[in-house]
N, CA, C and O atoms as a DFTB+ gen file, in Angstrom:
688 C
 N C O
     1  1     -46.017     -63.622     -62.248
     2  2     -45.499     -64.030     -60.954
     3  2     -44.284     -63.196     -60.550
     4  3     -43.841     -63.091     -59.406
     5  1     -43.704     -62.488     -61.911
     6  2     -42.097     -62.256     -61.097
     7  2     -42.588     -60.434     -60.812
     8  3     -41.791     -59.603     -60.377
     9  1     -43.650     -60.207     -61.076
    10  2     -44.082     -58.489     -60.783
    11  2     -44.866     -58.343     -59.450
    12  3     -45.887     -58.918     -59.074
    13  1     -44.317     -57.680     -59.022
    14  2     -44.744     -57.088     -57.380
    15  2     -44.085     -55.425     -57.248
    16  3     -42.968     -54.968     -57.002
    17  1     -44.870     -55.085     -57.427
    18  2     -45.117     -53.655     -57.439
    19  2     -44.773     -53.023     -55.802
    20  3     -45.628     -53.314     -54.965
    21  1     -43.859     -52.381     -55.428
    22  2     -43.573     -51.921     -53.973
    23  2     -43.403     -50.138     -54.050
    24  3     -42.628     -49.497     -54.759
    25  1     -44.099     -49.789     -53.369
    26  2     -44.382     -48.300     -53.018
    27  2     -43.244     -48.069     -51.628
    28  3     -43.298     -49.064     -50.905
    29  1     -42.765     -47.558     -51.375
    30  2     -42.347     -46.941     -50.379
    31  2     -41.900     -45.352     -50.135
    32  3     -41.132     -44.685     -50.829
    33  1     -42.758     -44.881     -48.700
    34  2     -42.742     -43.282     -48.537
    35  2     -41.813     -43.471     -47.241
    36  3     -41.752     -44.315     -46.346
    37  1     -41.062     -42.199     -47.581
    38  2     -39.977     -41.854     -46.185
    39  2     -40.381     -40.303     -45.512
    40  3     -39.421     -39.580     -45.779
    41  1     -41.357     -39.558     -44.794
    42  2     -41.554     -38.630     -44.394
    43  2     -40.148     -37.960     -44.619
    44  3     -39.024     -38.462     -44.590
    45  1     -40.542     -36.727     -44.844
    46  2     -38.725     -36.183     -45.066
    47  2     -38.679     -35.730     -43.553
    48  3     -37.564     -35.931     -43.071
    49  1     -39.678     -35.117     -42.583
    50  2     -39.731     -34.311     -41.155
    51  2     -38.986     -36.267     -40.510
    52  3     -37.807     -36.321     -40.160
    53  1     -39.703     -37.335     -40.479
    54  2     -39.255     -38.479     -39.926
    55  2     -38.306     -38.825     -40.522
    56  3     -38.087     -39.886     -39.940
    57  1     -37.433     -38.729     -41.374
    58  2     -35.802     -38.745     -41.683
    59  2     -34.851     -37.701     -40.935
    60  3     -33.790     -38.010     -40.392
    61  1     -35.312     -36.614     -40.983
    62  2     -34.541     -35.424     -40.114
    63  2     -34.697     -36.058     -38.532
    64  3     -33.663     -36.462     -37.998
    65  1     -35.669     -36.125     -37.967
    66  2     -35.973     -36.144     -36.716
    67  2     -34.786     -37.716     -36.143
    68  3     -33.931     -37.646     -35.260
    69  1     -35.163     -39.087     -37.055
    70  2     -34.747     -39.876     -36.901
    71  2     -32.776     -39.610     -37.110
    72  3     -31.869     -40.098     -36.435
    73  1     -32.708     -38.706     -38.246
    74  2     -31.022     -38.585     -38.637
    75  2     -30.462     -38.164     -37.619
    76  3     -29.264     -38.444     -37.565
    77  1     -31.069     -37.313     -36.374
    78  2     -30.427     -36.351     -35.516
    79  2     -30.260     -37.560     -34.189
    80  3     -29.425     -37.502     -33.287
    81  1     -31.241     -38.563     -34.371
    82  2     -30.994     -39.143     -33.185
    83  2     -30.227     -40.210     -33.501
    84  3     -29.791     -40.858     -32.550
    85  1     -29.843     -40.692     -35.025
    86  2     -28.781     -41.184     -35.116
    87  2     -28.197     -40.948     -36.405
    88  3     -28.530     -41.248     -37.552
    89  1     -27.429     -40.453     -36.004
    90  2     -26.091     -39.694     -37.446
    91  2     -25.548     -40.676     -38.085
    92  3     -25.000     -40.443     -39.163
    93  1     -25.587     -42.142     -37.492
    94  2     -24.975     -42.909     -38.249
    95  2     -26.188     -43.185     -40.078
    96  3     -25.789     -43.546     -41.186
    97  1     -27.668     -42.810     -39.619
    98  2     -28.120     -43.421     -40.856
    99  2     -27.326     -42.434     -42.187
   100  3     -26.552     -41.501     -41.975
   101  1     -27.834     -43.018     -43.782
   102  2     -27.608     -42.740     -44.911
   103  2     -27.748     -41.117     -44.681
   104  3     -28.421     -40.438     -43.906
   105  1     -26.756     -40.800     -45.764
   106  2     -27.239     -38.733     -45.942
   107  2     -28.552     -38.308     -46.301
   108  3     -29.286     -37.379     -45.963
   109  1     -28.653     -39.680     -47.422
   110  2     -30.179     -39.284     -48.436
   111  2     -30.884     -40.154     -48.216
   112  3     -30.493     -41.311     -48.061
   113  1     -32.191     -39.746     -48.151
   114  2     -33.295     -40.857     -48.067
   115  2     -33.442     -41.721     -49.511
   116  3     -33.812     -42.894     -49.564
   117  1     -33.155     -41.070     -50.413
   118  2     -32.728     -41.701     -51.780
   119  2     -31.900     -43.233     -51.354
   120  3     -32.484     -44.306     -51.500
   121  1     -30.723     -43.163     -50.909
   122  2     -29.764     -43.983     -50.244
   123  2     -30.523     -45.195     -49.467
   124  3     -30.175     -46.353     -49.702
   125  1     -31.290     -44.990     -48.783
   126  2     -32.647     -45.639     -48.156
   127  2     -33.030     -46.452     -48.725
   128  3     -32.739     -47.644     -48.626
   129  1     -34.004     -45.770     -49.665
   130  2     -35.519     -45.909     -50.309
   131  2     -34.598     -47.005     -51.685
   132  3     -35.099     -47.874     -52.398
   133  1     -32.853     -46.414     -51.633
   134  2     -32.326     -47.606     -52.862
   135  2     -32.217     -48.646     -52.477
   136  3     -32.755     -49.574     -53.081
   137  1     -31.474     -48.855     -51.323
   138  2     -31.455     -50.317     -50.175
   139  2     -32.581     -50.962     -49.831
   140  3     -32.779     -52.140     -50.126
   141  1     -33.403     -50.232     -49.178
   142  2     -35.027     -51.497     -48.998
   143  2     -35.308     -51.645     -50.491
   144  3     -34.937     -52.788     -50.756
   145  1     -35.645     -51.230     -51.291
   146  2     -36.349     -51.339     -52.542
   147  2     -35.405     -52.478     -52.904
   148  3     -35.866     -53.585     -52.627
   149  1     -33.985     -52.470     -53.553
   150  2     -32.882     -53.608     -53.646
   151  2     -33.539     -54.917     -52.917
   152  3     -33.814     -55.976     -53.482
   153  1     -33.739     -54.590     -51.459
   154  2     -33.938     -55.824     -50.360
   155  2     -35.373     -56.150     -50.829
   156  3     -35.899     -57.234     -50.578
   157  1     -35.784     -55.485     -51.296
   158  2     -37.664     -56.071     -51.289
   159  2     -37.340     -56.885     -52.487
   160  3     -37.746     -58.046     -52.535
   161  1     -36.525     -56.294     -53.624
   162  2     -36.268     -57.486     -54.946
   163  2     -36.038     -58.302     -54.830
   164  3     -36.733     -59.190     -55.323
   165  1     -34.683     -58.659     -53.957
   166  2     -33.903     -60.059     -53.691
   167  2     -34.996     -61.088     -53.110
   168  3     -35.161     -62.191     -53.630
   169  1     -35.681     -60.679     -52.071
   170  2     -36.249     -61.318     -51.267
   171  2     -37.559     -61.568     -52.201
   172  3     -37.613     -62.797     -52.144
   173  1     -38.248     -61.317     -52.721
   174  2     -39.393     -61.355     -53.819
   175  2     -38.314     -62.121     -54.585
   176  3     -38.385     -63.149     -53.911
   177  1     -37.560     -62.335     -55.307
   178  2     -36.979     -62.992     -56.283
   179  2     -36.450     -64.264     -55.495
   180  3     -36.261     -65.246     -56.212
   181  1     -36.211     -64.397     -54.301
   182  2     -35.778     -66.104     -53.549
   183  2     -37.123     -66.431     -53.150
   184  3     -37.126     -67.628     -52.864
   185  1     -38.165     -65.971     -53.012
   186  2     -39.477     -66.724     -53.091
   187  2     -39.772     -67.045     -54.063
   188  3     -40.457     -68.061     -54.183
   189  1     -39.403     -66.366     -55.063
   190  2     -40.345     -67.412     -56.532
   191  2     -39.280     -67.661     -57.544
   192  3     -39.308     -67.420     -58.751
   193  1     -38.128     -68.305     -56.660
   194  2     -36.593     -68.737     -56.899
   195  2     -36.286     -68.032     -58.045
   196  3     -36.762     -68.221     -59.165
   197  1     -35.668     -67.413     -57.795
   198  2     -34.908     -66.307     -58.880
   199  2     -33.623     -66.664     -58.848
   200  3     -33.089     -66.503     -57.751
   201  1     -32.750     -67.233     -59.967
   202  2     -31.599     -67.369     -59.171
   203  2     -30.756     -66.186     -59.967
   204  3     -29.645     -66.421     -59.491
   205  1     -30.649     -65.596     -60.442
   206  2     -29.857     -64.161     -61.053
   207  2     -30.874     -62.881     -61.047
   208  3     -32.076     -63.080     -60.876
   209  1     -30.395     -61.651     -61.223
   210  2     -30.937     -60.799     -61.135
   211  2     -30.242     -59.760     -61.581
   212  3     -29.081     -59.525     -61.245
   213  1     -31.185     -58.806     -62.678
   214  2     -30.890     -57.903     -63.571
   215  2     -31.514     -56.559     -63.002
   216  3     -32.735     -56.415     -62.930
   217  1     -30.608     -55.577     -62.599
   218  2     -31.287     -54.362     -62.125
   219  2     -31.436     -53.520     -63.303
   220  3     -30.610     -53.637     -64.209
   221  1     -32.315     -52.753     -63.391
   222  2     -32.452     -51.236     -64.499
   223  2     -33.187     -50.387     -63.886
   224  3     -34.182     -50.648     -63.209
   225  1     -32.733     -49.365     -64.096
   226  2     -33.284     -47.969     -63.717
   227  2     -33.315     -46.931     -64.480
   228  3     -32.444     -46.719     -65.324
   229  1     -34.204     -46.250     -64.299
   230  2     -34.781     -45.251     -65.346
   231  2     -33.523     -44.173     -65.491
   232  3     -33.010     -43.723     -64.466
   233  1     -33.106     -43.826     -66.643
   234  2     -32.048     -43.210     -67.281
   235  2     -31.918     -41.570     -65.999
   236  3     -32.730     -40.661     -66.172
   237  1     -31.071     -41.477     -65.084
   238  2     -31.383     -40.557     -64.112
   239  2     -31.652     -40.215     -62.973
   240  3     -31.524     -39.222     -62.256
   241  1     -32.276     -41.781     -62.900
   242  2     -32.785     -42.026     -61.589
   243  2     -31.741     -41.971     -60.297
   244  3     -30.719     -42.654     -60.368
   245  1     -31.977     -41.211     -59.187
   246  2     -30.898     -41.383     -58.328
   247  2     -30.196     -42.400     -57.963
   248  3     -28.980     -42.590     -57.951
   249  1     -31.638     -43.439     -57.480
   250  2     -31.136     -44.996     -56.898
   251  2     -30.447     -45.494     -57.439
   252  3     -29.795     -46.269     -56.739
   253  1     -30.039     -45.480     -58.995
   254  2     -29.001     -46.286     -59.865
   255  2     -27.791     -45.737     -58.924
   256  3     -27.214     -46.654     -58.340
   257  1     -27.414     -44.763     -58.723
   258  2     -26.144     -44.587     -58.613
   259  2     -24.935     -45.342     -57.118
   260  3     -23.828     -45.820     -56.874
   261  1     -26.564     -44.840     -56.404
   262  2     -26.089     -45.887     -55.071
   263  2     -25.914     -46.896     -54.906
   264  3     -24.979     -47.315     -54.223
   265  1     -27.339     -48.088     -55.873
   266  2     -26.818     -49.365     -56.037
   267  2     -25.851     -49.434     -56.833
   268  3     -24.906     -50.065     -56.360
   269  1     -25.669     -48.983     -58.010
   270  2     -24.226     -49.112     -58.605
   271  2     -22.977     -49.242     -58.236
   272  3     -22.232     -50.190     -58.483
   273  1     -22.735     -48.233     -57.609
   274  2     -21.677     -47.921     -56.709
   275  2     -21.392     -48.985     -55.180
   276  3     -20.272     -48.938     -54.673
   277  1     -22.364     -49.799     -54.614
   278  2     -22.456     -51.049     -54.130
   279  2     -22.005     -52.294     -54.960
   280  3     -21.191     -53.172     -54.675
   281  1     -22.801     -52.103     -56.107
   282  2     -22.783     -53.298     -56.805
   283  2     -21.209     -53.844     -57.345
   284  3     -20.938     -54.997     -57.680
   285  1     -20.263     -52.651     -57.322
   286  2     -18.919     -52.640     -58.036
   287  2     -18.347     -52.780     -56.913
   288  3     -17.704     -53.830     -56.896
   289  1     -18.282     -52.185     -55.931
   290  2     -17.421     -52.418     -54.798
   291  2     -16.959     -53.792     -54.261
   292  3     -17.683     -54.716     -53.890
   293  1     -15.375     -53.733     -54.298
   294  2     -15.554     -55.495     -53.885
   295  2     -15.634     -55.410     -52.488
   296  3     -15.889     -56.572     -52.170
   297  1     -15.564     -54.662     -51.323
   298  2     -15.943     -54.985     -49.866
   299  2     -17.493     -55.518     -49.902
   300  3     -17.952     -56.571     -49.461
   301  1     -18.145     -54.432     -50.580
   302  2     -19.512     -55.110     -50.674
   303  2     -20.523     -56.262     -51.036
   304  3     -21.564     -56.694     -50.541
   305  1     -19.477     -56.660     -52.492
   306  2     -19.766     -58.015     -53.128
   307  2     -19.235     -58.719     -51.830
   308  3     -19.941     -59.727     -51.804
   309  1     -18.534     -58.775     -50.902
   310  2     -17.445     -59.728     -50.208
   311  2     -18.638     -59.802     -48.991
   312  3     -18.908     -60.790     -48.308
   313  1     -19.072     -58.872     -48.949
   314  2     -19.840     -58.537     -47.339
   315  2     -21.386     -59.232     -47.397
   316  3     -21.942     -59.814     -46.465
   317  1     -21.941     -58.995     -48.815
   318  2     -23.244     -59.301     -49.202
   319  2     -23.179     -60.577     -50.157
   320  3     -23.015     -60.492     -51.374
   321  1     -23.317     -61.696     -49.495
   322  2     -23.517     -62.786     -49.831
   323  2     -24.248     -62.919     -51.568
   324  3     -23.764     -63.511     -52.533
   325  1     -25.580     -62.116     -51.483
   326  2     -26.282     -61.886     -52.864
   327  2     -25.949     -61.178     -53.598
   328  3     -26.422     -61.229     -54.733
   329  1     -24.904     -60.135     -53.218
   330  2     -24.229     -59.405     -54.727
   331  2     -24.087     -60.304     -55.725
   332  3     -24.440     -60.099     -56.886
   333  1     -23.543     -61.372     -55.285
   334  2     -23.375     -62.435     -56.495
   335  2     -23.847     -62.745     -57.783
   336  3     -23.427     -62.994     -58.913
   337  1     -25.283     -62.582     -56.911
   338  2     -26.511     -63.111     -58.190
   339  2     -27.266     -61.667     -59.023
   340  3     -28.196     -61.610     -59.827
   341  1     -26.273     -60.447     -58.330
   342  2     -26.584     -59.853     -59.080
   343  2     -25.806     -59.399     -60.286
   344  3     -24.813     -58.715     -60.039
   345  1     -26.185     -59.754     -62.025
   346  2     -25.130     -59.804     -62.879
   347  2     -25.337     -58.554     -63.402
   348  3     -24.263     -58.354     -63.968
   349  1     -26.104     -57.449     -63.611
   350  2     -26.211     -56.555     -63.939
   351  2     -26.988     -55.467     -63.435
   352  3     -28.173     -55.647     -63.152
   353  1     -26.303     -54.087     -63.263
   354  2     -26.879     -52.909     -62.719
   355  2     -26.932     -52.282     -63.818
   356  3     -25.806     -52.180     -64.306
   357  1     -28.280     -51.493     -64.851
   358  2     -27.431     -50.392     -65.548
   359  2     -28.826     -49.244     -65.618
   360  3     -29.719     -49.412     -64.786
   361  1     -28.914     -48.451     -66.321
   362  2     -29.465     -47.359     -66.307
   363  2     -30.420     -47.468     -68.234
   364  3     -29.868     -47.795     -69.285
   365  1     -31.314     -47.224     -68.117
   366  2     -32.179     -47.885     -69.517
   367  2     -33.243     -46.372     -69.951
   368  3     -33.614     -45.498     -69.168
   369  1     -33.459     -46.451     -71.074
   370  2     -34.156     -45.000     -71.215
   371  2     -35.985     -45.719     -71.373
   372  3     -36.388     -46.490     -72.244
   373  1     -36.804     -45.099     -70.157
   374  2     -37.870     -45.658     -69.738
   375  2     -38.295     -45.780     -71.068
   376  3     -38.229     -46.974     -71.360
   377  1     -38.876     -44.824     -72.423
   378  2     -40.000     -45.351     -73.643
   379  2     -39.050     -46.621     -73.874
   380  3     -39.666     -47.587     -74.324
   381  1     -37.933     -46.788     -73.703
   382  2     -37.905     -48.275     -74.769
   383  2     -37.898     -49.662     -74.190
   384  3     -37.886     -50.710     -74.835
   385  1     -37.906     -49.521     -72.845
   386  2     -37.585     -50.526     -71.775
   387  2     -39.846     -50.773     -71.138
   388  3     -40.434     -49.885     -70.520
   389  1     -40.345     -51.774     -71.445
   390  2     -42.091     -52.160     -71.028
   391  2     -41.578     -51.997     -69.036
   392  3     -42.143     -51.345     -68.158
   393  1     -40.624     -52.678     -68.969
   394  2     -40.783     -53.048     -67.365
   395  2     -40.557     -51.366     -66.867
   396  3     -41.472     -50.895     -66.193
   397  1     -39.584     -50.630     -67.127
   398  2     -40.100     -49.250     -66.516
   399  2     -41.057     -48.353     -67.031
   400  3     -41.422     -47.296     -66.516
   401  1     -41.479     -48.919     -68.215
   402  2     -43.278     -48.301     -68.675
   403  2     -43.945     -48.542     -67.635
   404  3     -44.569     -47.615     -67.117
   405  1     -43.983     -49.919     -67.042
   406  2     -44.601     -50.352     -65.869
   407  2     -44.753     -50.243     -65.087
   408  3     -45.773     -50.475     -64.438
   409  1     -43.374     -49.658     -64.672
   410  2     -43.029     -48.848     -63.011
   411  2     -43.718     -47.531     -63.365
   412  3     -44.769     -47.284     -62.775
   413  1     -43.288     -46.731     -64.186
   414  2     -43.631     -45.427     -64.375
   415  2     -45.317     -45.104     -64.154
   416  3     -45.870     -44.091     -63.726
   417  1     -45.944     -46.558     -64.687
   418  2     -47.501     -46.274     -64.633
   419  2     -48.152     -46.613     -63.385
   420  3     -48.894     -45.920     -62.688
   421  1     -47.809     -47.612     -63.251
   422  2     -47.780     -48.174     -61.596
   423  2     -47.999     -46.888     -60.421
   424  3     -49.012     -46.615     -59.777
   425  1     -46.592     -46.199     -60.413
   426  2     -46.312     -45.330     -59.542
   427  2     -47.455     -43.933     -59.742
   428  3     -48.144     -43.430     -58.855
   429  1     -47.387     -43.573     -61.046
   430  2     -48.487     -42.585     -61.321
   431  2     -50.068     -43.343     -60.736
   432  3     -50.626     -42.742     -59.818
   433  1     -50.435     -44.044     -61.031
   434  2     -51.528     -44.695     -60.322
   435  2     -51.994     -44.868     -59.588
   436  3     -53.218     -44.815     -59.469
   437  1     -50.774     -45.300     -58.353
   438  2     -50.634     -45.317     -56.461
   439  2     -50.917     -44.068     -56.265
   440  3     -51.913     -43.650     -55.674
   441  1     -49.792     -43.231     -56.898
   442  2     -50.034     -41.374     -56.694
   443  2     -51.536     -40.954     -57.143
   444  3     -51.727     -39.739     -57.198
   445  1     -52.302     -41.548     -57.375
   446  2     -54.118     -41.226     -57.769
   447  2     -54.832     -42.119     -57.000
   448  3     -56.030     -41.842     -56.937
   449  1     -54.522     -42.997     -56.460
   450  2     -55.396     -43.296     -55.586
   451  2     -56.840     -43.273     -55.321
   452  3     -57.098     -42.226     -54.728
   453  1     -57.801     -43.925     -55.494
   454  2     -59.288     -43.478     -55.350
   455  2     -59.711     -42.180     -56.013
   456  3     -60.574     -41.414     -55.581
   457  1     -59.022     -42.037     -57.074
   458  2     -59.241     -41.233     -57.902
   459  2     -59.614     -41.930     -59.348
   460  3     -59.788     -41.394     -60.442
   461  1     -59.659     -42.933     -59.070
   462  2     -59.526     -44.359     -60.602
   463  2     -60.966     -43.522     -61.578
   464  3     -61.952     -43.150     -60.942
   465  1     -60.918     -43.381     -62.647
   466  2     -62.453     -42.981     -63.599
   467  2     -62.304     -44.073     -64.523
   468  3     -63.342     -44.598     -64.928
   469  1     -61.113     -44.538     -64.958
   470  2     -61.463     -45.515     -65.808
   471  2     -61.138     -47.716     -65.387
   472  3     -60.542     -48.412     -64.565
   473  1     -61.620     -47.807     -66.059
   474  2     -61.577     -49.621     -65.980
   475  2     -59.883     -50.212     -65.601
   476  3     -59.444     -50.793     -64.608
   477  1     -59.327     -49.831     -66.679
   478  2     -57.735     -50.259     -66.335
   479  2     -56.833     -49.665     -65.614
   480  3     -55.630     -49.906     -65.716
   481  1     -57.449     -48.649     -64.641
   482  2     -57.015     -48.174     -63.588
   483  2     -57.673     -48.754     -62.163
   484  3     -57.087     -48.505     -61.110
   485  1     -58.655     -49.375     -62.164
   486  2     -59.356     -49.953     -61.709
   487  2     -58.536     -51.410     -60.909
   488  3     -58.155     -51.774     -59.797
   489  1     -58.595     -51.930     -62.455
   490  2     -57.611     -53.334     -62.456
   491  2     -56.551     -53.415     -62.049
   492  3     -56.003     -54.297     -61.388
   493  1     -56.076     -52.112     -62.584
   494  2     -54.431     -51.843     -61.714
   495  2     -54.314     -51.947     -60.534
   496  3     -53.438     -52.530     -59.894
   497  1     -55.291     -51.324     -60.153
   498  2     -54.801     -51.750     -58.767
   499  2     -55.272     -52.722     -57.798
   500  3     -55.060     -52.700     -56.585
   501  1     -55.952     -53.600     -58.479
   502  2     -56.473     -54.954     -58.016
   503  2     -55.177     -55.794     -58.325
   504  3     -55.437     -56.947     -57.981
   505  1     -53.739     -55.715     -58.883
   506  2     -52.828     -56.730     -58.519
   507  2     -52.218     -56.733     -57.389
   508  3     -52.215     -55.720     -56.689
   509  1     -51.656     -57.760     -57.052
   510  2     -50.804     -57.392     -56.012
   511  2     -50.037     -56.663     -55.842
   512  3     -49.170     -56.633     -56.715
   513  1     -49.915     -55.844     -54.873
   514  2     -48.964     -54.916     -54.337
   515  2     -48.373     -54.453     -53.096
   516  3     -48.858     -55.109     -52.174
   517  1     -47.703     -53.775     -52.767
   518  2     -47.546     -53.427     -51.423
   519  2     -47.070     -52.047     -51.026
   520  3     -46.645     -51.462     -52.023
   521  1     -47.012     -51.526     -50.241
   522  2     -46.901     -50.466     -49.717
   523  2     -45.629     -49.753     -48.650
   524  3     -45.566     -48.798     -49.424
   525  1     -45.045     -49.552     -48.047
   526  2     -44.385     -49.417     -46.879
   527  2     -44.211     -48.330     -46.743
   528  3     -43.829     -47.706     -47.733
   529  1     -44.385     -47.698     -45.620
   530  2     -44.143     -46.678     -45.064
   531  2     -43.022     -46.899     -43.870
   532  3     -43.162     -47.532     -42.824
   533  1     -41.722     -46.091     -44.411
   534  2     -41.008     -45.772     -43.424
   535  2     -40.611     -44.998     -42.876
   536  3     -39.663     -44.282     -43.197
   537  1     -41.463     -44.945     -41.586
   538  2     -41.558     -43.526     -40.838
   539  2     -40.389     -43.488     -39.678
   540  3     -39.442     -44.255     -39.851
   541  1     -40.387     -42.592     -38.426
   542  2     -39.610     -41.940     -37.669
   543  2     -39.131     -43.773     -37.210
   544  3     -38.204     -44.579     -37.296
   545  1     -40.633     -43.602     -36.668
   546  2     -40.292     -45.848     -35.814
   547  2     -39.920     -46.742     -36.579
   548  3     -39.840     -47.866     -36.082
   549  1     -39.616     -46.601     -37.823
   550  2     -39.101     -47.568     -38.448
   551  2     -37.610     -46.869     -38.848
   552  3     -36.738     -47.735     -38.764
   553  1     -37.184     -45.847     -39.168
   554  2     -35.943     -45.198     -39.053
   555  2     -35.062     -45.350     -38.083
   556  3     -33.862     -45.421     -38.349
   557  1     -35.550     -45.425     -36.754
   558  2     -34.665     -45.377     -35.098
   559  2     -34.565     -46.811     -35.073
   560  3     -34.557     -47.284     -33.937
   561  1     -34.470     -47.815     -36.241
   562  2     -34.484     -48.763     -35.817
   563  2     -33.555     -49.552     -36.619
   564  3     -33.871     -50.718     -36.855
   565  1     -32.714     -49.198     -36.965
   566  2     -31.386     -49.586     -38.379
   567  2     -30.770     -50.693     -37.671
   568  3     -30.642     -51.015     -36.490
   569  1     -30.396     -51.218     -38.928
   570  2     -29.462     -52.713     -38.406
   571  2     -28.001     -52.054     -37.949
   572  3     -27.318     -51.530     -38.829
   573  1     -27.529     -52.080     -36.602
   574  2     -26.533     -50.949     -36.957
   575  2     -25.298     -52.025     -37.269
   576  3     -24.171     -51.530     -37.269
   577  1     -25.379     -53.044     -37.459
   578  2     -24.168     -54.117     -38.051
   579  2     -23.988     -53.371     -39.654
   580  3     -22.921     -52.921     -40.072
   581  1     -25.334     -53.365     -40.435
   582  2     -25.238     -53.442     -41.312
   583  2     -24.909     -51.368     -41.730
   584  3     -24.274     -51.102     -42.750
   585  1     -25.269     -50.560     -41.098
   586  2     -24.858     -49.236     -41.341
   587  2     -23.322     -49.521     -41.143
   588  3     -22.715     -49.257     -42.180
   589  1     -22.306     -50.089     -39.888
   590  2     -21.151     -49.936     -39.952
   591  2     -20.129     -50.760     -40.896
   592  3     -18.909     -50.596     -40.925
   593  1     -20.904     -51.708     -41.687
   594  2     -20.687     -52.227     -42.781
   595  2     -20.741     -51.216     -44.021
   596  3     -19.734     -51.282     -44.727
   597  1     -21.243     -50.737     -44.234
   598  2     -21.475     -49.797     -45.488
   599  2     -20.645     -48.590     -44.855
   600  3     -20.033     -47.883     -45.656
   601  1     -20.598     -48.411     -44.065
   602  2     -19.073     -47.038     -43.306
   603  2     -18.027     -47.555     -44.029
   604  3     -17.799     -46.851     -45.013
   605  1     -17.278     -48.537     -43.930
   606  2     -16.469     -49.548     -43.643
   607  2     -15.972     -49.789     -45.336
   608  3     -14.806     -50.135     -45.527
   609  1     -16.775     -49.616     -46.366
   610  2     -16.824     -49.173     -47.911
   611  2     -16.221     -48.184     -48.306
   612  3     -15.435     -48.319     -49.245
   613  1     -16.435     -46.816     -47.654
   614  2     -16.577     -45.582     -48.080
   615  2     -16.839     -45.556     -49.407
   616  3     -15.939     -45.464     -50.242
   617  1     -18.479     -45.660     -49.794
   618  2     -18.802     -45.239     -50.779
   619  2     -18.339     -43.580     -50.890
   620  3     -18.081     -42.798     -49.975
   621  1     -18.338     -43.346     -52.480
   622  2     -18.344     -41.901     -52.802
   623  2     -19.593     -41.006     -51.701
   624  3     -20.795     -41.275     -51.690
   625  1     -18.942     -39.960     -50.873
   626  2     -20.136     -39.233     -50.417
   627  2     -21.229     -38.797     -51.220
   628  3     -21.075     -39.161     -52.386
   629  1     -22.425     -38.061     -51.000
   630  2     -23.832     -37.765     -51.517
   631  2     -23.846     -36.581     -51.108
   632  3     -23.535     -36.166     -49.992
   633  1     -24.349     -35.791     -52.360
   634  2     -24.729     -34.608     -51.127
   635  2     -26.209     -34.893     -49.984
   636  3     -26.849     -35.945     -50.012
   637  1     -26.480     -33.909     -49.190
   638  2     -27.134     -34.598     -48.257
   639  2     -28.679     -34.295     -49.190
   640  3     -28.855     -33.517     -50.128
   641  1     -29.710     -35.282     -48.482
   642  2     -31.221     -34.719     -48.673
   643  2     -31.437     -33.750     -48.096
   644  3     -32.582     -33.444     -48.427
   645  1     -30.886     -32.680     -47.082
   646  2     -31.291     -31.408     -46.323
   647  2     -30.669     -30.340     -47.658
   648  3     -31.317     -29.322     -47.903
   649  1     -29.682     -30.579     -48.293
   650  2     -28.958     -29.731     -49.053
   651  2     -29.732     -29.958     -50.632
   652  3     -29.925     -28.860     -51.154
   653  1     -30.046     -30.723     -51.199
   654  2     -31.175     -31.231     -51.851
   655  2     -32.555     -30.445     -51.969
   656  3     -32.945     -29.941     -53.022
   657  1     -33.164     -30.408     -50.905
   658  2     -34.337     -30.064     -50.642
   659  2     -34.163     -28.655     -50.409
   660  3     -35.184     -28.015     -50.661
   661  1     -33.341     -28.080     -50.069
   662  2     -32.819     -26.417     -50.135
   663  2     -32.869     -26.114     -51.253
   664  3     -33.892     -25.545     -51.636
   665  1     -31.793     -26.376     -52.191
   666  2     -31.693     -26.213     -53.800
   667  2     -32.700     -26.712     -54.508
   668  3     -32.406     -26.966     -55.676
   669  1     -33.830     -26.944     -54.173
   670  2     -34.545     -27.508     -54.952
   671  2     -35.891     -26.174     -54.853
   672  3     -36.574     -25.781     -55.799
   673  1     -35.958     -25.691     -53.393
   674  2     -36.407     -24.598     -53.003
   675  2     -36.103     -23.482     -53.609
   676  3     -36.902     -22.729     -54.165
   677  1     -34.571     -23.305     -53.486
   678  2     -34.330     -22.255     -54.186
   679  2     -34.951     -22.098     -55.693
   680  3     -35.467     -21.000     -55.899
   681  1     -34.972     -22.832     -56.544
   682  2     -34.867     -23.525     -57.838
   683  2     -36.649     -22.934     -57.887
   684  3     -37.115     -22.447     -58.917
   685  1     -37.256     -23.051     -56.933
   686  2     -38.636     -22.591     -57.370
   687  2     -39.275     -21.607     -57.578
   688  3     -40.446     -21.698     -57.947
């Protein structure tokens, strides 16, 4: 009951297009994709009453750093009612941790898609799950209470996802 598997894609062309028409969103789509994913937990965890909540992330993973860096902040605990219930953020090395075995296989799986040859790939993806795509129309559409709330923090800056995706180019 407490596993719900959430996919979410951010076009990188519909992050640029959407960033230019408003500068206020996140630098990185990382930054994003850490916040809804966060929001899809909480909210999956007050439906099938969760009352605490333990984050982990794969030893590296970007998203740790952003929720982290939320999670410590006291404007943010002060601002976000559910920081509360969250008692731990930390960073876990995926072979020894089953629940990011889980994610890790999960995600490889979605990424194959109708490509399934065997039985327990099959099954896999007969649990529940979900999907989201957040494209350009769902980008132009930010809570802007909640962007000038997170201004209002000054988290540590990021470098950007345009500067990212350069060096990563280069790198090839």
């Amino acid at each position: 009951m407490g596993l719900l598997p959430i996919t979410l894609t951010i076009p990188f062309d519909d992050w640029l297009r959407a960033k230019q028409a408003i500068p206020e969103l996140p630098e990185t789509i990382e930054d994003i994709c850490a916040s809804e994913s966060v929001g899809f937990a909480l909210k999956w965890g007050r439906y099938i009453d969760a009352k605490k909540y333990h984050l982990y992330f794969d030893r590296g993973e970007h998203f740790y750093g952003h929720i982290r860096n939320r999670w410590r902040h006291p404007k943010a605990q002060k601002d976000i009612e559910l920081m509360k219930d969250i008692i731990n953020v930390d960073e876990s090395i995926s072979t020894e941790v089953p629940a990011l075995q889980m994610a890790d296989l999960f995600a490889w799986s979605v990424n194959r898609a109708n490509q399934e040859t065997r039985e327990w790939h099959i099954r896999l993806h007969d649990l529940r799950w979900e999907s989201r795509l957040l494209d350009y129309e769902h980008l132009i559409k930010p809570d802007f209470g909640a962007l000038k709330r997170m201004a209002s923090w000054e988290l540590p800056p990021r470098r950007s996802s345009v500067k990212n995706l350069s060096k990563l180019k280069r790198n090839l």
